[in-house]
ZALOTI-368567 format. One line per 10 residues: their letters; for each residue x, y, z of N, C-alpha, C, O. Coordinates in steps of 0.2 Angstrom, whole numbers, plus 5000, padded with zeros to 4 digits. Layout:
N
a> X/Y/Z/X/Y/Z/X/Y/Z/X/Y/Z | ...;
END
This chain:
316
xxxxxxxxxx> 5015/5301/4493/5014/5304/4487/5011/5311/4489/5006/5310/4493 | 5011/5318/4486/5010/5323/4486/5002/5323/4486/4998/5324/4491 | 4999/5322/4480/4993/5322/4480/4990/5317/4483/4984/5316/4481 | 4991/5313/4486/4990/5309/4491/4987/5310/4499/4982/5307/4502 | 4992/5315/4502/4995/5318/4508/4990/5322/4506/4985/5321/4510 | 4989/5327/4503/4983/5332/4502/4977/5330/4501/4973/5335/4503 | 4974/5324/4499/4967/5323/4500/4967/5320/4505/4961/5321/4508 | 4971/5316/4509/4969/5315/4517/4969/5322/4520/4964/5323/4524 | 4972/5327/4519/4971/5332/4523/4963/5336/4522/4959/5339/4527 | 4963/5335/4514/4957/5337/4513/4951/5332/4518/4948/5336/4521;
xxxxxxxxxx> 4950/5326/4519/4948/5322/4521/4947/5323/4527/4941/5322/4530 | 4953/5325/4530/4953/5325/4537/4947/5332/4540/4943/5332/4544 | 4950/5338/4535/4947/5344/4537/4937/5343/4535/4932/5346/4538 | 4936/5340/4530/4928/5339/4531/4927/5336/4536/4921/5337/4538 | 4931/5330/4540/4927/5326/4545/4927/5331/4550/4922/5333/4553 | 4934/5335/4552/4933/5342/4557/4927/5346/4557/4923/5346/4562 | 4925/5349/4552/4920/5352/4549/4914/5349/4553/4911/5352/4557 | 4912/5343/4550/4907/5340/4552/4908/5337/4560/4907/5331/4561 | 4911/5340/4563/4913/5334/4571/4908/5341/4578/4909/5347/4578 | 4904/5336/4581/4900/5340/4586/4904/5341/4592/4909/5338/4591;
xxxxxxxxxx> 4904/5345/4596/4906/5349/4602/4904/5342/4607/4899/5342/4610 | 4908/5336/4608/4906/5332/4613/4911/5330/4618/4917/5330/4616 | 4909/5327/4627/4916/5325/4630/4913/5316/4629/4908/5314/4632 | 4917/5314/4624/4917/5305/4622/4919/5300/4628/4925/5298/4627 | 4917/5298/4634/4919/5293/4639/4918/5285/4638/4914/5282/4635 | 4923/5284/4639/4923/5275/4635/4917/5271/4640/4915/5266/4638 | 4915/5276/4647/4911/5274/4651/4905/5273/4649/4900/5270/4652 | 4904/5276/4644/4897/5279/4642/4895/5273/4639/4899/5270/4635 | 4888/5272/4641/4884/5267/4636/4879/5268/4632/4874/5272/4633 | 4879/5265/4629/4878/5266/4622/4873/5261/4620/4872/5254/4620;
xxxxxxxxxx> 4868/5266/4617/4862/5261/4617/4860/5258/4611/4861/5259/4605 | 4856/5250/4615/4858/5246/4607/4854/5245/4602/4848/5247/4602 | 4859/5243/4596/4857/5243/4589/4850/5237/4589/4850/5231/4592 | 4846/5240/4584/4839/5235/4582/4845/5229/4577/4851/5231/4575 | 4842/5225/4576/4843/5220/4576/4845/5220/4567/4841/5225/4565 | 4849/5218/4561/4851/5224/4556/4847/5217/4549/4849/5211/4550 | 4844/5219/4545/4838/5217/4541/4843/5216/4533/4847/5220/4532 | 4841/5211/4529/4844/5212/4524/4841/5220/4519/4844/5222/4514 | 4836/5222/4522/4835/5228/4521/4839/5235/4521/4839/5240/4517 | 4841/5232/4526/4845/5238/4527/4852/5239/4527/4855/5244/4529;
xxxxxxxxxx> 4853/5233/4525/4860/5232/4522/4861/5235/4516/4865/5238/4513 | 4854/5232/4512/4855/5236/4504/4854/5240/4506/4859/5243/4505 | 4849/5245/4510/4848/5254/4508/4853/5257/4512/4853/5263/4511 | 4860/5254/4516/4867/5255/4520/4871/5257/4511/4873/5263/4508 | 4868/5248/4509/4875/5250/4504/4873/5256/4499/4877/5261/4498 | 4867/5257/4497/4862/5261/4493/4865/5269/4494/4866/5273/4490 | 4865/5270/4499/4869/5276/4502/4875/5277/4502/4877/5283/4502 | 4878/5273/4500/4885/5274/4500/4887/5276/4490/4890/5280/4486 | 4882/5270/4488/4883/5271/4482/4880/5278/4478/4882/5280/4473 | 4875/5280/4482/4873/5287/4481/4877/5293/4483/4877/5299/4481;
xxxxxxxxxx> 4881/5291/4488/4887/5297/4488/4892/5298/4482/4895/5302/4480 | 4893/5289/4481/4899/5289/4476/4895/5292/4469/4897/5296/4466 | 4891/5289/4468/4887/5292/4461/4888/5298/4460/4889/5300/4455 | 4886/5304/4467/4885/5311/4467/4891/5313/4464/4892/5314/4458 | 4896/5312/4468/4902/5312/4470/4908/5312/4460/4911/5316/4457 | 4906/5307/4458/4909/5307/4452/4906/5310/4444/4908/5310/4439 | 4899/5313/4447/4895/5317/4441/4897/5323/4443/4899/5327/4439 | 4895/5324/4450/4898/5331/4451/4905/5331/4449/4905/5336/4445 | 4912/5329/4450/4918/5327/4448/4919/5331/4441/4922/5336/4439 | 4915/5327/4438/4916/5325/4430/4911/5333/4428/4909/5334/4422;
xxxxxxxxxx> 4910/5336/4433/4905/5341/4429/4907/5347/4431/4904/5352/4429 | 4912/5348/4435/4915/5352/4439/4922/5352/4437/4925/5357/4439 | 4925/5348/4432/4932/5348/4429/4933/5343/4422/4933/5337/4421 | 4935/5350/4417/4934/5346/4410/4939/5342/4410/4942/5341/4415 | 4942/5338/4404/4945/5333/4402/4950/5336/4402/4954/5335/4406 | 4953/5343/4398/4958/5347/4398/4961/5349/4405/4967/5350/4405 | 4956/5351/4411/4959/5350/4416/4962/5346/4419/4967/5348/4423 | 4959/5341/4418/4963/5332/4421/4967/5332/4416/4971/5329/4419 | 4970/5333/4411/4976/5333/4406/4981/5337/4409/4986/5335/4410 | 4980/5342/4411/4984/5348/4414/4986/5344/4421/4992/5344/4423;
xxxxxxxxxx> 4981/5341/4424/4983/5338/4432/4988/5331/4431/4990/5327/4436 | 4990/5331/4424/4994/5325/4423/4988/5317/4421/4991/5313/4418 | 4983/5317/4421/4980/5313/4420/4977/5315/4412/4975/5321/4410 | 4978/5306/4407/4976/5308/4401/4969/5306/4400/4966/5305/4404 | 4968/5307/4393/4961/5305/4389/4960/5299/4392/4955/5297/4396 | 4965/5294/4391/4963/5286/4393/4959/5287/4400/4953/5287/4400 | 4963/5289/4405/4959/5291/4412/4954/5296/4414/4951/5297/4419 | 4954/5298/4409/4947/5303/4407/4941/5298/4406/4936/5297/4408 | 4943/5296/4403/4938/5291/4399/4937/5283/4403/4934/5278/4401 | 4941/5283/4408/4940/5276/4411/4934/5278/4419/4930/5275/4423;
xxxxxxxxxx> 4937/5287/4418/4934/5291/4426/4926/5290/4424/4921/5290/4428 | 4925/5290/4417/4918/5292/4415/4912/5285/4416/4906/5285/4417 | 4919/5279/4414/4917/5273/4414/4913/5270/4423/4908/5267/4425 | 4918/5273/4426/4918/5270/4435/4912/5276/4436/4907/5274/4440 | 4911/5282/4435/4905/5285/4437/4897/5279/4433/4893/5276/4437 | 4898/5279/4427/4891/5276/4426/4892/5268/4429/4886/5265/4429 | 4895/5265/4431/4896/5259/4435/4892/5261/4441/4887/5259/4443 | 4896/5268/4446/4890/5270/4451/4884/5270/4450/4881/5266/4453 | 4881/5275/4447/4875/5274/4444/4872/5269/4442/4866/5270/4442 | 4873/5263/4439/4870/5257/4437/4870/5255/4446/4864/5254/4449;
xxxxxxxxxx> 4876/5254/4448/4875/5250/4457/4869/5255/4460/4865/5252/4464 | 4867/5263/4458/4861/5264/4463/4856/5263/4458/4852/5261/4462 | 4852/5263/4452/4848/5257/4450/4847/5251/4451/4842/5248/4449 | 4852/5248/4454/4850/5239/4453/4849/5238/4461/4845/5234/4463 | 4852/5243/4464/4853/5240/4472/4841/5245/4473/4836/5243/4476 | 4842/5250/4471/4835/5255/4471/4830/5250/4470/4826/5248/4474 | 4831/5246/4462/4825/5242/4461/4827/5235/4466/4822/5232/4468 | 4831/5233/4468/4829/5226/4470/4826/5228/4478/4822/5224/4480 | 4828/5234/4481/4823/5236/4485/4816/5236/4484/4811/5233/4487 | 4815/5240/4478/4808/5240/4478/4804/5235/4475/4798/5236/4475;
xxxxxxxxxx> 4807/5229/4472/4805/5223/4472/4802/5220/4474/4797/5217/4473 | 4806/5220/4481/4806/5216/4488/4800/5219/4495/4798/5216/4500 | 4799/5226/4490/4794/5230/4494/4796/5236/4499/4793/5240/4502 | 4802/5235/4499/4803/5239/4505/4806/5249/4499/4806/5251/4493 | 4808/5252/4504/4807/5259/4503/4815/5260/4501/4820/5258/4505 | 4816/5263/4497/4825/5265/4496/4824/5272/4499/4819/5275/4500 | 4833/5273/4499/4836/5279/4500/4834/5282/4496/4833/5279/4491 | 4833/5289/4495/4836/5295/4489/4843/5297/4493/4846/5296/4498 | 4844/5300/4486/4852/5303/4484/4851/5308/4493/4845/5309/4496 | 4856/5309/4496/4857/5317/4499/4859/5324/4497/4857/5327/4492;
xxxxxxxxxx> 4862/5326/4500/4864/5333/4497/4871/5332/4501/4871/5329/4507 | 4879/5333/4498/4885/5334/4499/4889/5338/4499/4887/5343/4496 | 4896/5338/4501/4901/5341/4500/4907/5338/4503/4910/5336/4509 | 4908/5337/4496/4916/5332/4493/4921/5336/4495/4926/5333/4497 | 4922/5343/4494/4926/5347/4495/4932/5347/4490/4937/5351/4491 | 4932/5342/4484/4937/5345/4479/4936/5350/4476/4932/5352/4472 | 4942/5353/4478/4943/5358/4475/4948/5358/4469/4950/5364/4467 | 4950/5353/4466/4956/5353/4461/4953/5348/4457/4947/5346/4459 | 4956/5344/4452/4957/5339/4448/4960/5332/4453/4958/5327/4454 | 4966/5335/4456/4972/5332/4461/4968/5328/4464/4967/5323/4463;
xxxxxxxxxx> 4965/5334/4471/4962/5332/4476/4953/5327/4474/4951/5322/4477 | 4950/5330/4468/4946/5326/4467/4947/5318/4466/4943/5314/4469 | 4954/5315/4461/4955/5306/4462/4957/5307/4468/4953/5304/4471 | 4961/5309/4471/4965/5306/4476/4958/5304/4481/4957/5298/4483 | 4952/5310/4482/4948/5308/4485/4945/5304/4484/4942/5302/4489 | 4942/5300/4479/4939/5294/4474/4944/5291/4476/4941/5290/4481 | 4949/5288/4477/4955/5283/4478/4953/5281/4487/4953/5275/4488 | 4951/5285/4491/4950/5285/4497/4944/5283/4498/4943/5279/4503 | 4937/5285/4494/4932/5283/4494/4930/5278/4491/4925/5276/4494 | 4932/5273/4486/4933/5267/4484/4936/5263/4488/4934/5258/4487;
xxxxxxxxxx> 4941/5263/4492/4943/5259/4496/4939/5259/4501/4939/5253/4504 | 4936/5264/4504/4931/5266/4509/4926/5259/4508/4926/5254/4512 | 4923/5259/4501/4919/5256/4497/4920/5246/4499/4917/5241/4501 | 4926/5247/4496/4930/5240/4496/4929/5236/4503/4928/5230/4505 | 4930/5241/4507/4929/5239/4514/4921/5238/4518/4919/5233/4522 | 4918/5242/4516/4911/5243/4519/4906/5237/4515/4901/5236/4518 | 4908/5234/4507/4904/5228/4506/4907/5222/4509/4903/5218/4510 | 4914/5222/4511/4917/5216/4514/4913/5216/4521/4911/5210/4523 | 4913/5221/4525/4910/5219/4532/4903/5221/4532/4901/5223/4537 | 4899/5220/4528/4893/5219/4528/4889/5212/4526/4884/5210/4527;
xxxxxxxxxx> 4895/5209/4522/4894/5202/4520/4891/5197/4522/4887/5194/4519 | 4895/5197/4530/4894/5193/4534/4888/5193/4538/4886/5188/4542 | 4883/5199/4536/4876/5200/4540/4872/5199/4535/4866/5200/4537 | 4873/5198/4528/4869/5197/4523/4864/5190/4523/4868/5185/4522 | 4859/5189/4524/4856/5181/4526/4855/5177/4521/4856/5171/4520 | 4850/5185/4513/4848/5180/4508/4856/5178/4501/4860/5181/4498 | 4854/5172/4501/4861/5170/4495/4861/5176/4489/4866/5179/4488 | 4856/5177/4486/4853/5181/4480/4857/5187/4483/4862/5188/4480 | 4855/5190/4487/4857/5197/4490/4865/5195/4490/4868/5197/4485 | 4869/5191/4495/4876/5189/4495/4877/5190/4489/4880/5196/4488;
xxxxxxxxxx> 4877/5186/4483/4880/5187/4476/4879/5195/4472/4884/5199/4470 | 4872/5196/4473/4875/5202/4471/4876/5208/4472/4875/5213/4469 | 4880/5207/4481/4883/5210/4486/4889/5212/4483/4892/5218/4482 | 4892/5203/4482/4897/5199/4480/4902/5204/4473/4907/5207/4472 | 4896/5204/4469/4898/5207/4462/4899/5213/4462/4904/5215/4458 | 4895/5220/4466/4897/5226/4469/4905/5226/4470/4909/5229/4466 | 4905/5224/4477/4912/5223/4479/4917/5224/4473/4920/5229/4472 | 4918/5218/4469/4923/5215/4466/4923/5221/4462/4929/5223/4463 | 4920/5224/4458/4921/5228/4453/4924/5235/4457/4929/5238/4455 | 4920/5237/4463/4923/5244/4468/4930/5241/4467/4934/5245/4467;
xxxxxxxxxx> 4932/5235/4468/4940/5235/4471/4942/5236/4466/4945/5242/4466 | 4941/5234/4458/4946/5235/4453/4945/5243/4451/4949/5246/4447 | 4938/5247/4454/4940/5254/4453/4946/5255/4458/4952/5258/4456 | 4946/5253/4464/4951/5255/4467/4958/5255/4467/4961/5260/4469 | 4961/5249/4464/4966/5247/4462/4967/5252/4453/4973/5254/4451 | 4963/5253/4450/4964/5256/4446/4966/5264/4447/4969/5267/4443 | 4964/5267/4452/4964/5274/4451/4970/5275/4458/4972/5281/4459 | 4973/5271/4461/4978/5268/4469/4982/5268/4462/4986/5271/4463 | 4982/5265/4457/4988/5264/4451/4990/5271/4446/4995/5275/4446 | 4984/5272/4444/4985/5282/4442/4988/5287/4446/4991/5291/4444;
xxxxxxxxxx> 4987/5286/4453/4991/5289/4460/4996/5287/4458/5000/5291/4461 | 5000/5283/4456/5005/5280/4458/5008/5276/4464/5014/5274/4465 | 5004/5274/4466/5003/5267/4471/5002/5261/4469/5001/5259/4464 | 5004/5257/4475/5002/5252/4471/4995/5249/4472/4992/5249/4477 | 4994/5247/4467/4988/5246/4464/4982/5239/4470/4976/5237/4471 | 4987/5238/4473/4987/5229/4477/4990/5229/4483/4993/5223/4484 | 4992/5233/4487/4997/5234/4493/4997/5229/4499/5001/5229/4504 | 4992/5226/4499/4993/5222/4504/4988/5214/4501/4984/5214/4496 | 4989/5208/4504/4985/5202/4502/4980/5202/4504/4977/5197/4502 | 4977/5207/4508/4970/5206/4510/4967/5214/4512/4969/5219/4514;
xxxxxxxxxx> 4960/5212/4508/4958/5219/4511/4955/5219/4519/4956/5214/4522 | 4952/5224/4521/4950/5226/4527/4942/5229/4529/4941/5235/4528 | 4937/5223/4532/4933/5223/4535/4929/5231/4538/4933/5232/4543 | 4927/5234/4538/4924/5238/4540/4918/5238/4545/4914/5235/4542 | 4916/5238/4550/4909/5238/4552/4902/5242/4549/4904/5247/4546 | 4897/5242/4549/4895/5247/4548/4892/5255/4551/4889/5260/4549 | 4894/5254/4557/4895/5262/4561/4901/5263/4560/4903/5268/4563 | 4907/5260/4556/4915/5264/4554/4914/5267/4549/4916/5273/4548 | 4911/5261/4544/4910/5266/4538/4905/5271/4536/4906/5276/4532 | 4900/5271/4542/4895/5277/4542/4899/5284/4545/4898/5290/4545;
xxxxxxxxxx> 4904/5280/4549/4906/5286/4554/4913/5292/4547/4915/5298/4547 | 4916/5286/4540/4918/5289/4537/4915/5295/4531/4917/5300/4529 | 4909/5290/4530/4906/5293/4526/4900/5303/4526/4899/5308/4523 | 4898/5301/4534/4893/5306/4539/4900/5314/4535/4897/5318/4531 | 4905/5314/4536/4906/5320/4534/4905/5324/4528/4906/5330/4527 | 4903/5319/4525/4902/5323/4517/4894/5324/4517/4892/5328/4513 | 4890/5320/4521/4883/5321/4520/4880/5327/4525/4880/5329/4531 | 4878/5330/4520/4873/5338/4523/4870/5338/4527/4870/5340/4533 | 4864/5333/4522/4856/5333/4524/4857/5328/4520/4861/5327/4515 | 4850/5323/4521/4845/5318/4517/4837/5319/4518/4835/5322/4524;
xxxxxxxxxx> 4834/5318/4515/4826/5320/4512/4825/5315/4519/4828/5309/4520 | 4819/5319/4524/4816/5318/4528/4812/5311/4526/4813/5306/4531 | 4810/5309/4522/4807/5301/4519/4811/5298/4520/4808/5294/4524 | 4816/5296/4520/4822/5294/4521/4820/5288/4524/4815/5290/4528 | 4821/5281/4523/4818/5276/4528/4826/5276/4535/4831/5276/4533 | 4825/5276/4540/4831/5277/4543/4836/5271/4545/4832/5266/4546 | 4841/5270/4545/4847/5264/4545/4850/5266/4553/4852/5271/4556 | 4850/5259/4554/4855/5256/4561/4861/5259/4561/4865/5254/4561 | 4863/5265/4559/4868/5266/4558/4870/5274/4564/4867/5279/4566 | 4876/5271/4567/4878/5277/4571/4885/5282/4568/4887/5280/4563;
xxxxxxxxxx> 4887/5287/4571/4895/5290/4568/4898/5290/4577/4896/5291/4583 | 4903/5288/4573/4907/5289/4581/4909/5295/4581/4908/5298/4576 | 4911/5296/4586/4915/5304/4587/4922/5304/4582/4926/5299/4582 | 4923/5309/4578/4928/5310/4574/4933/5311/4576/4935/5314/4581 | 4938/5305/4571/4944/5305/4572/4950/5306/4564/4950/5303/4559 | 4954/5311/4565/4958/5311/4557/4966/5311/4558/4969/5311/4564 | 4968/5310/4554/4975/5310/4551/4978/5315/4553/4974/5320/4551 | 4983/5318/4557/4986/5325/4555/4990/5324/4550/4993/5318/4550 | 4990/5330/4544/4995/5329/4540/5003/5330/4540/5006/5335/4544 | 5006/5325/4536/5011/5324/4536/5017/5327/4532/5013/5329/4528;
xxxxxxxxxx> 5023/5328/4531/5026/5330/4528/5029/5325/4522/5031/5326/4516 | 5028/5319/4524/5034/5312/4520/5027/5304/4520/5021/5305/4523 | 5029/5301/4518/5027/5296/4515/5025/5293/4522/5031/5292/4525 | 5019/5289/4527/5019/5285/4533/5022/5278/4531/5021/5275/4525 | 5024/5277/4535/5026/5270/4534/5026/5265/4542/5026/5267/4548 | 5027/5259/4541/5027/5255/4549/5031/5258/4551/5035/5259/4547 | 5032/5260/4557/5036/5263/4563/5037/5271/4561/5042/5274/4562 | 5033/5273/4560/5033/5281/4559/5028/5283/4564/5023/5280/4564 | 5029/5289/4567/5024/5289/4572/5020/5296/4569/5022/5300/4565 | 5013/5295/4571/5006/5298/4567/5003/5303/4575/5004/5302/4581;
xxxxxxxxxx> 5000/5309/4571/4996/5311/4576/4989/5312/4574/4986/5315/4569 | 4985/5307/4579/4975/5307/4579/4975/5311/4581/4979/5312/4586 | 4968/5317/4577/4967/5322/4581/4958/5320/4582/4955/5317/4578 | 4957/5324/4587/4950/5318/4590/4944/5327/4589/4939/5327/4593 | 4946/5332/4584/4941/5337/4584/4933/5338/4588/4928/5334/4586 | 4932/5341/4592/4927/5342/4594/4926/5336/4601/4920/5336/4603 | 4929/5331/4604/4926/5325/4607/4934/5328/4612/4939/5332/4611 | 4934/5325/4616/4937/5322/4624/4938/5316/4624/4933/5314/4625 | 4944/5311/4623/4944/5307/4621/4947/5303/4630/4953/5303/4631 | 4944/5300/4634/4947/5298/4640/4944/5290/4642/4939/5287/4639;
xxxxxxxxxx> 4948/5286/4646/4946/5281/4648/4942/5281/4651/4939/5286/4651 | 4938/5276/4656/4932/5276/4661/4933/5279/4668/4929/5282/4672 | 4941/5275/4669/4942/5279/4677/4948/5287/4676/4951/5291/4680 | 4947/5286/4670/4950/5295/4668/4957/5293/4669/4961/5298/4668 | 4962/5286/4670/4969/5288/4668/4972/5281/4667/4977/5280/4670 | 4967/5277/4663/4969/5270/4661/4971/5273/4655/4971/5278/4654 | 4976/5266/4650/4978/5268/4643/4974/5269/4639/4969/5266/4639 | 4974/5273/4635/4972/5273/4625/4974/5269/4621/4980/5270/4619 | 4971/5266/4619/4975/5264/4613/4973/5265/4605/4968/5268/4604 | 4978/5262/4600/4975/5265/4595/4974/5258/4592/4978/5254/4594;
xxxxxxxxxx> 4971/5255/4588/4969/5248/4586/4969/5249/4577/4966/5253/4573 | 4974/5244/4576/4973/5247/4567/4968/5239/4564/4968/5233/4566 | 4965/5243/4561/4958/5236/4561/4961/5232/4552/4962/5234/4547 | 4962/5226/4555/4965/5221/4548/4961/5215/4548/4958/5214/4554 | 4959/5212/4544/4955/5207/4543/4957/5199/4546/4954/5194/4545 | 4962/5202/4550/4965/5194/4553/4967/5197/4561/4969/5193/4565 | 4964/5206/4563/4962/5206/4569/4966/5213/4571/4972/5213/4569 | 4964/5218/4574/4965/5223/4577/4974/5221/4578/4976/5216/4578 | 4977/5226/4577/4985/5228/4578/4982/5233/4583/4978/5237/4582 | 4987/5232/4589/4986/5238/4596/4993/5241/4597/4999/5239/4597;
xxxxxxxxxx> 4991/5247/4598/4997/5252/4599/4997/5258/4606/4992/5261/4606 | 5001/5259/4610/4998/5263/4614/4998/5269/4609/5001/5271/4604 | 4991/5272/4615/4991/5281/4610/4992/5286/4615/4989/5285/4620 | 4997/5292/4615/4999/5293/4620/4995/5302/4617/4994/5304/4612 | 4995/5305/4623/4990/5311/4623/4993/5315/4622/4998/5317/4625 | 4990/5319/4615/4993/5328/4616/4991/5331/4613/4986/5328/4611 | 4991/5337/4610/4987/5341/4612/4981/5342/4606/4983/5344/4600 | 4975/5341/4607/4970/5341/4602/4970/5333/4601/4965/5332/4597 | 4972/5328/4604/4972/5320/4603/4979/5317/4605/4982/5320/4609 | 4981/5311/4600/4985/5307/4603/4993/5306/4596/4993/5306/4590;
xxxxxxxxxx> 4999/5304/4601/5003/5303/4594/5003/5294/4595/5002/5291/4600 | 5006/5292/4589/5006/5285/4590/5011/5281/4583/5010/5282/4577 | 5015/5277/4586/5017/5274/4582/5015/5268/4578/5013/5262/4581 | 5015/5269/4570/5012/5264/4565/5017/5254/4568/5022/5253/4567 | 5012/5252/4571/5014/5245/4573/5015/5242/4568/5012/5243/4563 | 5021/5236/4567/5022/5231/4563/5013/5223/4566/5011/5221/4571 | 5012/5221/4559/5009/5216/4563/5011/5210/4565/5017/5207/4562 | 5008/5206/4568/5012/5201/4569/5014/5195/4565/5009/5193/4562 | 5018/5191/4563/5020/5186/4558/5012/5181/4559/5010/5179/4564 | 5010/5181/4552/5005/5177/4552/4997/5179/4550/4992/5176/4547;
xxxxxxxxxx> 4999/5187/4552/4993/5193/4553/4992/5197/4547/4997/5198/4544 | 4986/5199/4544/4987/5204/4536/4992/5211/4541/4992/5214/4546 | 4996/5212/4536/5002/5217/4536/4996/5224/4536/4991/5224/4533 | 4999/5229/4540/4996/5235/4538/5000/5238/4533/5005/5240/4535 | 4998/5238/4529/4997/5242/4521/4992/5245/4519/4987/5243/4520 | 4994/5251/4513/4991/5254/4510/4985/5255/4513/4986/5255/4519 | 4978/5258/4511/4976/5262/4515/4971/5260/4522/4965/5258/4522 | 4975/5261/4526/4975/5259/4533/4968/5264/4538/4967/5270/4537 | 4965/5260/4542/4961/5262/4546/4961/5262/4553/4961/5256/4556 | 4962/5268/4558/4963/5266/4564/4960/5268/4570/4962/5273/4572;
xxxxxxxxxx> 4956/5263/4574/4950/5267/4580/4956/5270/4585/4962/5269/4584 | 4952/5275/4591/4954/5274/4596/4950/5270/4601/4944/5268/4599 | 4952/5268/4608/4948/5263/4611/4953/5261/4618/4959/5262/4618 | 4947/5260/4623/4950/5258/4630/4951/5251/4630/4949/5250/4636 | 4953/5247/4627/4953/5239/4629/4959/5237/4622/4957/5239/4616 | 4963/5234/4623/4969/5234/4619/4967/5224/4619/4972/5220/4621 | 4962/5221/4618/4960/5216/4616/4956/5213/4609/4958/5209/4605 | 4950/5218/4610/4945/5217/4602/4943/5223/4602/4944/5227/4607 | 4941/5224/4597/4936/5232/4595/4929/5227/4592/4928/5221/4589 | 4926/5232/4595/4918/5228/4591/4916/5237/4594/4919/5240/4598;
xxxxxxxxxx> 4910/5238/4590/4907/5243/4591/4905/5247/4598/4903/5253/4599 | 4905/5244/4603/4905/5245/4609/4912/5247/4613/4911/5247/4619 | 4918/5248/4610/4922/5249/4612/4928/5256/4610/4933/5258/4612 | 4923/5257/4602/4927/5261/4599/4926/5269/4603/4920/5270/4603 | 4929/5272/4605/4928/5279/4607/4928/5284/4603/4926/5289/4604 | 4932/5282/4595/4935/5288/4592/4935/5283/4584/4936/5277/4584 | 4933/5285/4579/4937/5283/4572/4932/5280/4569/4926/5281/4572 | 4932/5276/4564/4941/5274/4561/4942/5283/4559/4938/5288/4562 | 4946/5285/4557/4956/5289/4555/4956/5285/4547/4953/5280/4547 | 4958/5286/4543/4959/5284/4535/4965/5288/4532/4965/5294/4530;
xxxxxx> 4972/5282/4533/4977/5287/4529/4979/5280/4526/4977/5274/4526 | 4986/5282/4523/4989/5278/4515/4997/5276/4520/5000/5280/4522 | 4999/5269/4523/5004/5268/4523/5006/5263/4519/5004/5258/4517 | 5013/5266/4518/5018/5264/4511/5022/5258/4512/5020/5254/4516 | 5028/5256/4509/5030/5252/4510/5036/5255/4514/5036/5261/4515 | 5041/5250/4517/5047/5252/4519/5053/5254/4514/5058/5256/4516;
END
């Protein structure tokens, strides 16, 4: 879809934007993470919800109702946009106080740049960031220790998917495109998120959190779908094996396990063809996430060289 295709692009060009002058070696080691605190899970998600917050007041404050009418979206979507914005905001009050409950120090807000420039591009961008969302409460779940914090993890989640699914249905998608969503780590999702972030207030308590080196979608002409061949561009990084001429590969991350693709080199990164998965496996669908990596086994944070990549595959 049109306005679809264009906010990955947009998407793509702030991770550029933000992407450092580095040569990325799969040899390279990489030093390990502290040990991750149910603290810092909330002030992970805390940040995220703080981007989404900024993200949908600035939206809503930046483009009236007559212009989302004009962009094809009506009052009812006006007025549901207004609704999923104070939902952000209530998630960074609740998730804010139960930190400070508990004693420990919250995030503040940062300073951003969402890069909507339009009505269009502003949902399509929300459609990508709530799935963003969808994903990063799912793979944080599992590190969460206290039950209290799980449930009300638990209830975050649920309600992000149903923004997701509601505004993936305004796009004209489907709202549901695959049966399972998809686990995120949280250096994937920090490595999605790092580009729209400026700066954050030096107080800042700091999060185990790293960005990989930048990986994006080149834009496309037509709709992706499985067996369509994609090109990752790896901006600013050197994307190589350890003895400099083993494979790459591209790993599409699904919650029943990495899909491997070779990724074959050119110019500015790699092209690769969208894998069927295998009978048994969540299908890749809808919006799809993909590292690159020298071991066509597991991805675990140790292996990723590049990504995740975030684009929309369709159906056949």
């Amino acid at each position: 879809m049109k306005v679809t295709i264009t906010a990955v692009a947009a998407f793509a060009a702030a991770a550029a934007a933000a992407a450092v002058p580095t040569t990325n070696n799969l040899k390279m080691i990489r030093q390990a993470m502290p040990a991750i605190t149910d603290a810092d899970i909330l002030n992970y998600a805390l940040t995220l919800e703080h981007l989404e917050d900024k993200f949908y007041r600035e939206g809503l404050a930046n483009f009236t109702e007559a212009q989302f009418a004009t962009a094809g979206f009506d009052a009812t979507f006006y007025a549901n946009l207004k609704e999923v914005s104070s939902d952000e905001t209530t998630h960074v009050s609740f998730l804010t106080a139960a930190l400070t409950k508990a004693g420990y120090k919250a995030v503040a807000e940062c300073t951003y740049d969402f890069g909507a420039l339009t009505p269009e591009t502003f949902v399509a961008t929300a459609s990508i960031l709530e799935g963003v969302g969808v994903s990063a409460y799912l793979g944080a779940a599992a590190d969460i220790m206290s039950a209290a914090y799980l449930t009300a993890a638990g209830s975050i989640l649920t309600v992000e998917s149903r923004h997701s699914s509601y505004i993936r249905a305004s796009l004209g998608e489907s709202p549901f495109p695959t049966p399972f969503d998809t686990p995120l780590s949280l250096n994937e999702v920090y490595t999605l998120a790092a580009p729209f972030i400026v700066s954050c207030p030096s107080t800042n308590p700091t999060l185990p959190v790293k960005a990989f080196p930048t990986l994006t979608s080149a834009p496309t002409n037509g709709k992706i779908t499985v067996g369509s061949t994609i090109t990752l561009l790896t901006p600013g990084s050197v994307v190589t094996a350890a003895d400099g001429k083993s494979p790459i590969y591209a790993a599409f991350i699904t919650v029943t396990g990495p899909v491997f693709a070779p990724a074959t080199a050119t110019t500015g990164g790699f092209t690769v063809t969208v894998p069927k998965a295998p009978t048994g496996s969540a299908p890749i669908s809808g919006q799809t996430y993909v590292v690159l990596t020298g071991c066509n086994t597991t991805v675990t944070d140790d292996t990723v060289a590049a990504g995740p990549a975030a684009f929309e595959v369709g159906p056949l």
